[in-house]
C-alpha positions as CSV (number, residue, x, y, z in Angstrom):
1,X,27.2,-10.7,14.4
2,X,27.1,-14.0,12.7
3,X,24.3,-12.9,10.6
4,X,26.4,-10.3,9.1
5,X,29.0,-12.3,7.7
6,X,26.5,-14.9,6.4
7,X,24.8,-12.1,4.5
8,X,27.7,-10.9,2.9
9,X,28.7,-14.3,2.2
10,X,25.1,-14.9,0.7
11,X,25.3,-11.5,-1.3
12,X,28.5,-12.2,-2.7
13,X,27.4,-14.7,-4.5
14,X,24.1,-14.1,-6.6
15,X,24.5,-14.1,-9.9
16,X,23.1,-11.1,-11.8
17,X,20.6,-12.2,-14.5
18,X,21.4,-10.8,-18.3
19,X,20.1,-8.1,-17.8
20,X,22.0,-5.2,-15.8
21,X,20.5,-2.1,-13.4
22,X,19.2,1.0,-15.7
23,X,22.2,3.5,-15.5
24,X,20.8,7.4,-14.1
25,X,21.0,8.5,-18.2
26,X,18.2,10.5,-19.4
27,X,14.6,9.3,-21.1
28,X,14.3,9.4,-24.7
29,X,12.4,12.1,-26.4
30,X,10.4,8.9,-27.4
31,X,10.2,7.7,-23.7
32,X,8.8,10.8,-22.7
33,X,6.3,11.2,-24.7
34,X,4.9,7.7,-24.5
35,X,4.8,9.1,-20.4
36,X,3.1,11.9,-21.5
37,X,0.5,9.6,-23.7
38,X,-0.1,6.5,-21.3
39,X,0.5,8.3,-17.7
40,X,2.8,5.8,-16.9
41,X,6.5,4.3,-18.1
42,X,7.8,1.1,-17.0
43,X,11.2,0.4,-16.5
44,X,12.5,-3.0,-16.5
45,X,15.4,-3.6,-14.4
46,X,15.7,-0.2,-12.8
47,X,17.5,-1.9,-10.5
48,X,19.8,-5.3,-10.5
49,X,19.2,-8.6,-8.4
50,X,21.9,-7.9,-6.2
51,X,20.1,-4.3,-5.4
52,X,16.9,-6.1,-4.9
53,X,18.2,-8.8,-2.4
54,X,19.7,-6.2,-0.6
55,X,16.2,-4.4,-0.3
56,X,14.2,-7.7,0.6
57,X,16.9,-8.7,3.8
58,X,16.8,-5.6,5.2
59,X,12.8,-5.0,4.9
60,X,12.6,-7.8,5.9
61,X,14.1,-7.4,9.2
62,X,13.3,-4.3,9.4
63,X,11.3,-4.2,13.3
64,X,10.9,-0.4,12.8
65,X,9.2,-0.8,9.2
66,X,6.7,-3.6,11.2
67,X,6.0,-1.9,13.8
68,X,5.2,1.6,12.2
69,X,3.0,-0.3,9.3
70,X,-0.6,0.1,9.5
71,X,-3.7,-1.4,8.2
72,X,-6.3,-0.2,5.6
73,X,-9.1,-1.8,4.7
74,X,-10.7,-2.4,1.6
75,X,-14.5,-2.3,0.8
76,X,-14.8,-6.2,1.9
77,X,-13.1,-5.2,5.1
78,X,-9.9,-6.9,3.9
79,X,-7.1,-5.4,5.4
80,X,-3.4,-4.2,3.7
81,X,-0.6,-2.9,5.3
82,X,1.8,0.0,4.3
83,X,4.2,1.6,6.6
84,X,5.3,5.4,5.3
85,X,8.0,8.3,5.9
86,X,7.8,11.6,4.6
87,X,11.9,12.6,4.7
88,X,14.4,10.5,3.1
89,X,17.7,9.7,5.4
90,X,20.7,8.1,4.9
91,X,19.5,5.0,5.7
92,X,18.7,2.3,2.6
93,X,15.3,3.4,1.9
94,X,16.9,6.7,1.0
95,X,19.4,5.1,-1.2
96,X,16.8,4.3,-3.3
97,X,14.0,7.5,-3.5
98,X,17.2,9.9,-3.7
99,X,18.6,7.8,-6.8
100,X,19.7,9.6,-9.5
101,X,17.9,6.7,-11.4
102,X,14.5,7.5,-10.0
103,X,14.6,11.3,-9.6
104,X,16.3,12.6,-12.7
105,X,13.8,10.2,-14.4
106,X,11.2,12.5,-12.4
107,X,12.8,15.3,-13.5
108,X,12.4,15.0,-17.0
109,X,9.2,13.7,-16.7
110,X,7.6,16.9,-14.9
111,X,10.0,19.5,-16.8
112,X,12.0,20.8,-13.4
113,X,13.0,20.1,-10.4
114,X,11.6,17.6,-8.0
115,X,11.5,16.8,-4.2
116,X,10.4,14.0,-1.8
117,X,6.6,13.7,-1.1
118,X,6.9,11.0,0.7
119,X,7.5,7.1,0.4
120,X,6.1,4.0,1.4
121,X,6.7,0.2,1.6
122,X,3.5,-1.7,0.7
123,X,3.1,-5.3,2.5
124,X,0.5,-7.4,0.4
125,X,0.8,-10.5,2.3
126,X,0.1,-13.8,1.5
127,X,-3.3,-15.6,1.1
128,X,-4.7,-12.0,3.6
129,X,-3.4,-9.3,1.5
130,X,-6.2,-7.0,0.5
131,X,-7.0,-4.7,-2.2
132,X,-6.3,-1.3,-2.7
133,X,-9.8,0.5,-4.6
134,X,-9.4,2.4,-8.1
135,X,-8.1,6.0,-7.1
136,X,-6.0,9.1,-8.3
137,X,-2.8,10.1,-5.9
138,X,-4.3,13.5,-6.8
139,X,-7.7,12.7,-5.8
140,X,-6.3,13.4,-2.2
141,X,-2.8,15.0,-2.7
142,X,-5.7,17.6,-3.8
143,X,-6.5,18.1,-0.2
144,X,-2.7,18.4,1.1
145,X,-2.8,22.1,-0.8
146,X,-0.9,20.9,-3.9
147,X,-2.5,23.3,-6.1
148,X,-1.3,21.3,-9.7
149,X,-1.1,17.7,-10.7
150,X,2.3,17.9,-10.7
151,X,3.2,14.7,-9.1
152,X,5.0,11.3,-9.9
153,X,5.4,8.1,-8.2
154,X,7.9,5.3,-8.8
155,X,6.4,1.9,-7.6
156,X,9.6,-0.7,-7.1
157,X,8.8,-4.2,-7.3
158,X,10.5,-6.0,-4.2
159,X,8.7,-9.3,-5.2
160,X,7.6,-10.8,-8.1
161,X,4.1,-9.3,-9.1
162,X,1.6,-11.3,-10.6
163,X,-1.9,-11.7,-11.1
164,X,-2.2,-13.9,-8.9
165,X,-1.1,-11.8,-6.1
166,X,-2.5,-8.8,-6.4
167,X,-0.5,-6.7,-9.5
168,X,-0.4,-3.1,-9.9
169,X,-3.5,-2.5,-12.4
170,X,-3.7,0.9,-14.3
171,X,-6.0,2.4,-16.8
172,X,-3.8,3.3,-19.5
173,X,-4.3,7.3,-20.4
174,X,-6.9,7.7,-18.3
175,X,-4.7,10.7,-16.8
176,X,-6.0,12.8,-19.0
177,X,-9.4,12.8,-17.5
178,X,-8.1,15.3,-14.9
179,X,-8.9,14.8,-10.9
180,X,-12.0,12.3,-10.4
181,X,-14.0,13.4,-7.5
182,X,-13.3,10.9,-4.6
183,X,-15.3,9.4,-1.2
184,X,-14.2,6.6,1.7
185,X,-14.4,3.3,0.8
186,X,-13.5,1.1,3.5
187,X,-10.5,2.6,5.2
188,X,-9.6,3.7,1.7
189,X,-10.3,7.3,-0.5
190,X,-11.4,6.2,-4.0
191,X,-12.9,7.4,-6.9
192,X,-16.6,7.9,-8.0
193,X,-17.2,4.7,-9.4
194,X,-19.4,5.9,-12.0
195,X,-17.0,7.5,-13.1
196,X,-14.7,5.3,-12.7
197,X,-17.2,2.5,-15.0
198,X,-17.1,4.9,-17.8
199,X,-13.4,5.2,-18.0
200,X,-13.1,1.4,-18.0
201,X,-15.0,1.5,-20.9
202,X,-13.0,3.8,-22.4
203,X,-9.2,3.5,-21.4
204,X,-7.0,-0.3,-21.6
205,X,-6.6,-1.7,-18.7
206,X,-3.0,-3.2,-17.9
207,X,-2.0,-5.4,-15.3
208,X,1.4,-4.3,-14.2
209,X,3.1,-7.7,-13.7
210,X,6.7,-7.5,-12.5
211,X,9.8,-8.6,-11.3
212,X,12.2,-7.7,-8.2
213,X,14.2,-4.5,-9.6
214,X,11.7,-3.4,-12.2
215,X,9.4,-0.4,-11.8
216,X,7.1,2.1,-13.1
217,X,6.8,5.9,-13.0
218,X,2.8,7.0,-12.8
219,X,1.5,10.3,-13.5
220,X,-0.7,11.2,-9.9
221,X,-3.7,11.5,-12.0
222,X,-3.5,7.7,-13.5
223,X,-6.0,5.6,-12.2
224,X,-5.1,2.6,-10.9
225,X,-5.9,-0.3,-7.7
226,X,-4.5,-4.0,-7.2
227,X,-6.5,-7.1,-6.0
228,X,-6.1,-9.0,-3.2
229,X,-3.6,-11.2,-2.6
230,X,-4.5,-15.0,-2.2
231,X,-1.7,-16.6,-3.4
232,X,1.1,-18.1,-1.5
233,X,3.2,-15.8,-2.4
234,X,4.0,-11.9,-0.9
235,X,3.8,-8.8,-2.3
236,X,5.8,-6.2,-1.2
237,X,6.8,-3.0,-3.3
238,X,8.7,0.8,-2.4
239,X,6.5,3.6,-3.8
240,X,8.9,6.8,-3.9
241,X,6.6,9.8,-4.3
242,X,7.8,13.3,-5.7
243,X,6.1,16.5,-6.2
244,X,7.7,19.6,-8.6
245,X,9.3,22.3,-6.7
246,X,7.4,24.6,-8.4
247,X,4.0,23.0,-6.7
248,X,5.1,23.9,-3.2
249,X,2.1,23.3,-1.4
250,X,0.2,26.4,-0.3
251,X,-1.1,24.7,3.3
252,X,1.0,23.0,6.0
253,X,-0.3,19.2,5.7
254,X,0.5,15.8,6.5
255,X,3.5,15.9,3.7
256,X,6.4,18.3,3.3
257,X,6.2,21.1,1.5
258,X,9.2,22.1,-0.9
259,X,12.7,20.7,0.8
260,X,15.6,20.6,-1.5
261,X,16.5,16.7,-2.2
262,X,19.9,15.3,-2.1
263,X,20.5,12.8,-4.9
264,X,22.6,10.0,-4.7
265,X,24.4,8.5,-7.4
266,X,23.7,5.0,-9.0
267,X,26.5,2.7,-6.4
268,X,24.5,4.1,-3.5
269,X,22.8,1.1,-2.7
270,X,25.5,-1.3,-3.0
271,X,27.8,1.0,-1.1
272,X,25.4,1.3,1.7
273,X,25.0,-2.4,2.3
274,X,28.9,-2.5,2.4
275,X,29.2,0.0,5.3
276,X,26.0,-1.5,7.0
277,X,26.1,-5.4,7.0
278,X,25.2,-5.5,10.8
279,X,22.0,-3.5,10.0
280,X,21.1,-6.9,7.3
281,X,19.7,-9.7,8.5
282,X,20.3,-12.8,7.3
């Protein structure tokens, strides 16, 4: 197909910025421990420009990620989309939430072994985009029979994330509060607001601006939401989700429990897109 060779033409030719993709080594002592501290650890450049455009064209033209996203609404009735998979494949999603960059990160993180929870591509569109309410992963992975807070989540900026259209927000350390009690808020389950008041008062709060390629690991306690998105300009972002082996759930739910994870090494991506130009749209 002619949009094939276009792409390849196109992907050839981008020009890396100065910096280059993370390699899959291991944290710091000092790394881990500001995780520890914070609940979260961001990670500039996790992956490169050319890993990124890769990403974007096929999401993009992905009709099987458009038609299986689905709407939640915030507590204006402002709607966001998310489209999500509980098993990674082979396909280019799974390139990058079995990355050894991502999961050995994980790893280290939650002391053992990890495996897929589940993943998700959020679609904050322009100028309609709406906001996702302060919440805890845990304060419904809870209900799925995960019987520790032993769960991580990589969020992987596909766009540029800004203010302005609708950044990850996080309340820095407010992890250590342990599981907030939550209730429906819109479409949406998020925390006691009470609550949540007090910890604003309490814990910094850090927007999470970004670019394509960078991204940050969460502890599933952190509190965090995003605004909504009335710029111009889209917001997507892959969450990769990942729960410790050793937290098998104890109930059959809406996620897997434990299922042994296949990691890929760090030329997955880039490998991928060279055996599967025809599935890239231009």
């Amino acid at each position: 197909m002619a949009y094939a060779t276009e792409f390849a033409t196109e992907l050839n030719s981008i020009v890396t910025p100065g910096r280059q993709a993370m390699s899959s080594g291991p944290l710091s002592d000092a790394e881990i421990a500001q995780f520890d501290s914070d609940g979260y650890l961001f990670l500039p450049g996790l992956f490169d420009a050319e890993e990124m455009e890769i990403l974007l064209r096929y999401a993009k033209g992905d009709d099987a990620l458009a038609a299986g996203a689905y709407g939640r609404k915030d507590a204006t009735g402002t709607e966001t989309k998310l489209a999500l998979w509980n098993h990674p494949g082979d396909d280019l999603y799974g390139m990058f939430s079995r990355s050894r960059r991502i999961v050995d990160r994980c790893e280290q993180l939650l002391r053992g072994e990890v495996y897929h929870w589940h993943s998700k591509m959020m679609l904050k569109e322009p100028r309609v985009g709406g906001a996702w309410e302060w919440h805890q992963d845990y304060g419904y992975w809870y209900n799925n029979g995960c019987l520790y807070p032993l769960l991580v989540s990589c969020l992987i900026s596909v766009d540029r994330a800004t203010r302005q259209n609708g950044c990850l927000q996080v309340l820095k350390g407010s992890h250590h509060l342990g599981r907030v009690n939550h209730a429906t808020t819109g479409d949406q389950t998020g925390a006691e607001m009470d609550r949540v008041d007090q910890a604003i008062k309490r814990h910094e709060l850090v927007y999470v601006e970004s670019q394509p390629g960078d991204a940050i690991i969460f502890h599933c306690n952190l509190l965090h939401r995003s605004d909504q998105n009335r710029s111009p300009d889209p917001r997507w972002s892959l969450i990769c989700c990942y729960n410790a082996a050793r937290n098998d759930p104890y109930v059959e739910s809406r996620h897997p429990r434990y299922t042994p994870l296949k990691k890929v090494p760090d030329s997955a991506v880039k490998a991928w897109a060279a055996d599967h130009m025809r599935d890239i749209k231009a």
